[in-house]
N, C-alpha and C positions, 0 to 999 in steps of 0.2 A: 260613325253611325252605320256602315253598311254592314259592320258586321253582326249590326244586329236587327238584321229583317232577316223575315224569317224565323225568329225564335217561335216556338211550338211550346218548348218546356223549358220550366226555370226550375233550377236545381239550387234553391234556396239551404244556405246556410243557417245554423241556430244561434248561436252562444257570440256574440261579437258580433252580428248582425243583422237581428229581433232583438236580442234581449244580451244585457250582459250580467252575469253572476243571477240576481234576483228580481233587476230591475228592466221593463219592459221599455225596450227605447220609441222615443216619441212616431207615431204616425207608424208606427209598425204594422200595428194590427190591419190600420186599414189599407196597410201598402198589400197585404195577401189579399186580401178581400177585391181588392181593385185588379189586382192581377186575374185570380177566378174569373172576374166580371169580363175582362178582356177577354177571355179564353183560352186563356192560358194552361197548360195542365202544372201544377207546383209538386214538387218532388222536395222534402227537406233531404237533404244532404248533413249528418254530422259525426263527427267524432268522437262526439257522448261515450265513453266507454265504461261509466262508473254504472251504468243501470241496463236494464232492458228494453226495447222497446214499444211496452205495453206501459210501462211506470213513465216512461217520457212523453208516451203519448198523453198519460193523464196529466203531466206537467206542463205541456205546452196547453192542455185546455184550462189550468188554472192559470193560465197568460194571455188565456181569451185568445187563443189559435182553437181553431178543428182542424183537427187530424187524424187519420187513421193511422193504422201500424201500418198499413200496405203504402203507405205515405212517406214512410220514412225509412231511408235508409242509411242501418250505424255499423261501426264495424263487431259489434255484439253479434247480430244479426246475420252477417256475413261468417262469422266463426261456428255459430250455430250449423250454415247451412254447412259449411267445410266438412266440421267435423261429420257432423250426420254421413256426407258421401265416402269419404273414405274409411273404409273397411278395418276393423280393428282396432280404428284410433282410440288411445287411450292418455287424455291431456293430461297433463298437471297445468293447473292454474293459477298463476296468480294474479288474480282477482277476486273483486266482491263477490257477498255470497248470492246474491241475484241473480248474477254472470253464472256463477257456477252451476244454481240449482237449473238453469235454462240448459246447459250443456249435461246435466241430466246423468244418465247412468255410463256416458263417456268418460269422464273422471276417473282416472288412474288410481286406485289405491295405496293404502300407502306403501305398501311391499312392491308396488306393482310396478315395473320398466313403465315406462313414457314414449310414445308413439312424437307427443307433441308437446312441447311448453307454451302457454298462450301468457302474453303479458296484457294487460285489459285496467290499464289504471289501480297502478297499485297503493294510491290515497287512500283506501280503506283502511288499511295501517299496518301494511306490510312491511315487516321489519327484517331483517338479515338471514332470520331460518329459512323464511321466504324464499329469498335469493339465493342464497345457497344452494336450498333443495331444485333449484329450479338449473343453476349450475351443473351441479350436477349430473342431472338426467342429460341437459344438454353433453356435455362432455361422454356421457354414458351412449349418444349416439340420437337423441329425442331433435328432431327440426325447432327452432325457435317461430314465433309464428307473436307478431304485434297489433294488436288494434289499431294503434298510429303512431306516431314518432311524433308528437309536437312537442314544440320542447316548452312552451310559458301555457299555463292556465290561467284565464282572468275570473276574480270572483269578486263578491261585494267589497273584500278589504285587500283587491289589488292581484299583483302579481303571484302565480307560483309555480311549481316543481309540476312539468305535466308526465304523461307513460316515455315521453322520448327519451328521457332523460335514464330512466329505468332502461329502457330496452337497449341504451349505447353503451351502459355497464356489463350487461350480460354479452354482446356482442366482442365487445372490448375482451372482457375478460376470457370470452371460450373461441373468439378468431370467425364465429358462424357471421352471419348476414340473415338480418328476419325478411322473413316474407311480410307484406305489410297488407293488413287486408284494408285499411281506410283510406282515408284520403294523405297523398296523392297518390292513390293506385290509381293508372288508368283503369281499372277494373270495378270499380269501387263507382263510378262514376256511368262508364256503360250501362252496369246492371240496370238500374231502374231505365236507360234509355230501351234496349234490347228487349224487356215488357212489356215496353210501350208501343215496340216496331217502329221505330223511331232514333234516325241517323244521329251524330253527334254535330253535324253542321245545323240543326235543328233547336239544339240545346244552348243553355245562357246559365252558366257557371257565376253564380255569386257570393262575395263572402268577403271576409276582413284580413285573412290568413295569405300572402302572397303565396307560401311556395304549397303549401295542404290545398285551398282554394284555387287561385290563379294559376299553380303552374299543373295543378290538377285538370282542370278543364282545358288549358292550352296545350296537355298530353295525349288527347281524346279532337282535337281538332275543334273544340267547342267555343262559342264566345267568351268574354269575361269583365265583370265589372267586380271593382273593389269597392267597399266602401270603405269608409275612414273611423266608423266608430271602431269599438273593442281595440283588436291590434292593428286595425288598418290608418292609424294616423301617429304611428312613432314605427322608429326603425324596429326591423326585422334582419337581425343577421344572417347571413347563408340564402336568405331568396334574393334570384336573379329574373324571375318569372315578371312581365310589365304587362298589366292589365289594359284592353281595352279600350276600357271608359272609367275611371273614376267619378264615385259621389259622396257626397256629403253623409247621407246615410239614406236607407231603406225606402224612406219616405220620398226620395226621388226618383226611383224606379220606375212606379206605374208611366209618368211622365214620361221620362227616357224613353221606355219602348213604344208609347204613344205617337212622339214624334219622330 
C-alpha cells in the first residue's frame, strides 16, 4: 500500500479494464466517476490503434465514459504528433483509413520513397501487397515505426491476432527493430504526466496487460495495479513485469486508493 500514496493521476486503461470487446464490465463506470470525486486527475491510457482519437472518444461516451481527446492518449495520436515534427516525413502506412486520412498529406505516394513505415493494426484487412510494399520501403532504407506490439486482441467472440504479431514479421523479415510509440514506451506513458507537470512517483499505472501496462508504468518509476478481468487473469507469455497490488477488477480501485 505505500506505493500508492500519493497517487495524483491514474493512467487508466480501456479495452480489458472498462470494458472488454463490446461489453461494459460491471461497476466500471462508477469506478471513474469515484475516482474524479476523489480528485484524482484520470488520463485513459490505450493501445486502440484501429481508429482515431476523436471516433474513440465518441465510443467510450457510448459506454457511458466522458472523455475528451485531451483525455486520452493512443499511439495514433503519438504518430500523428511524430510525424508532423519531422521534416519531410513521408509514411507508408499500413493501416486503416481513419489512421491514414489523420496523418494527412504525410502519406507517401505511391511512386514516392518512404521516410517512415507505420504499422497501426492492420485488422482492417491488410493482406500480403500490404506487407510487402511496406517490406520494401523498409529494405529501401524507410524506419519501421509501430503503435504497439501486443500480441492477443480480446473481442466479443474471444481471442485474436493483434499489430504485434504484424510488426515481428516485418522485423524478422528485414533484421530493423520498430520504434514503438505505445505502451510500454516509457515515453508513451510520461507524455500525459509532463502536461500535467507532474513526476511519475505521482502516477498509478493500471490495466490488465502485464508487460504493455505493468511493466510499462514500472519503466517510468510509477505505481502499478493489475486487474484480473480481460487478459489479466490467464497467462501471459514473455511478461516478467509483477504488479503492485492486484484486483479483482475496476470496481475495487476507488476503494484501494481510499484506504
Amino acid at each position: 500500500m505505500g506505493r500508492l500514496s500519493g497517487i495524483e493521476t491514474v493512467l487508466l486503461d480501456l479495452d480489458g479494464t472498462l470494458y472488454v470487446g463490446s461489453q461494459v464490465l460491471p461497476g466500471a463506470r462508477e469506478a471513474v466517476q469515484e475516482l474524479r470525486d476523489q480528485g484524482l486527475v484520470v488520463r485513459f491510457t490505450t493501445n486502440t490503434d484501429s481508429i482515431v482519437p476523436a471516433m474513440l472518444a465518441d465510443r467510450l461516451a457510448g459506454f457511458g465514459f466522458q472523455a475528451t481527446e485531451e483525455e486520452l492518449v493512443t499511439p495514433v495520436a503519438v504518430a500523428a504528433q511524430l510525424f508532423a515534427s519531422v521534416e519531410g516525413a513521408r509514411v507508408l502506412a499500413v493501416a486503416a483509413e481513419p489512421v491514414r486520412r489523420l496523418l494527412g498529406g504525410r502519406l507517401a505516394g505511391p511512386e514516392e520513397p518512404a521516410s517512415h513505415v507505420l504499422v497501426a493494426d492492420p485488422s482492417y484487412g491488410a493482406a500480403y501487397d500490404a506487407l510487402d510494399a511496406a517490406f520494401r520501403a523498409l529494405r529501401a532504407g524507410a524506419e519501421l515505426v509501430a503503435t504497439q506490439v501486443n500480441r492477443i486482441a480480446r473481442r466479443d467472440d474471444g481471442e485474436h491476432l493483434d499489430t504485434g504479431g504484424w510488426v515481428r514479421l516485418l522485423e524478422y523479415a528485414t533484421g530493423q527493430t520498430a520504434r514503438v510509440l505505445g505502451k510500454p514506451s516509457p515515453e508513451f506513458f510520461t507524455a500525459p504526466l509532463e502536461a500535467l507537470g507532474r513526476g511519475p512517483e505521482t502516477a498509478l499505472v493500471v490495466g490488465d496487460d502485464l508487460a504493455a501496462d505493468i511493466g510499462g508504468g514500472q519503466a517510468i518509476g510509477a505505481a502499478t495495479v493489475l486487474v484480473r478481468s480481460g487478459k489479466g487473469d490467464r497467462p501471459q507469455p514473455g511478461a516478467e513485469a509483477e504488479p503492485d497490488v492486484v484486483i479483482d477488477s475496476i470496481a475495487g480501485l476507488p476503494g484501494l486508493l481510499r484506504g
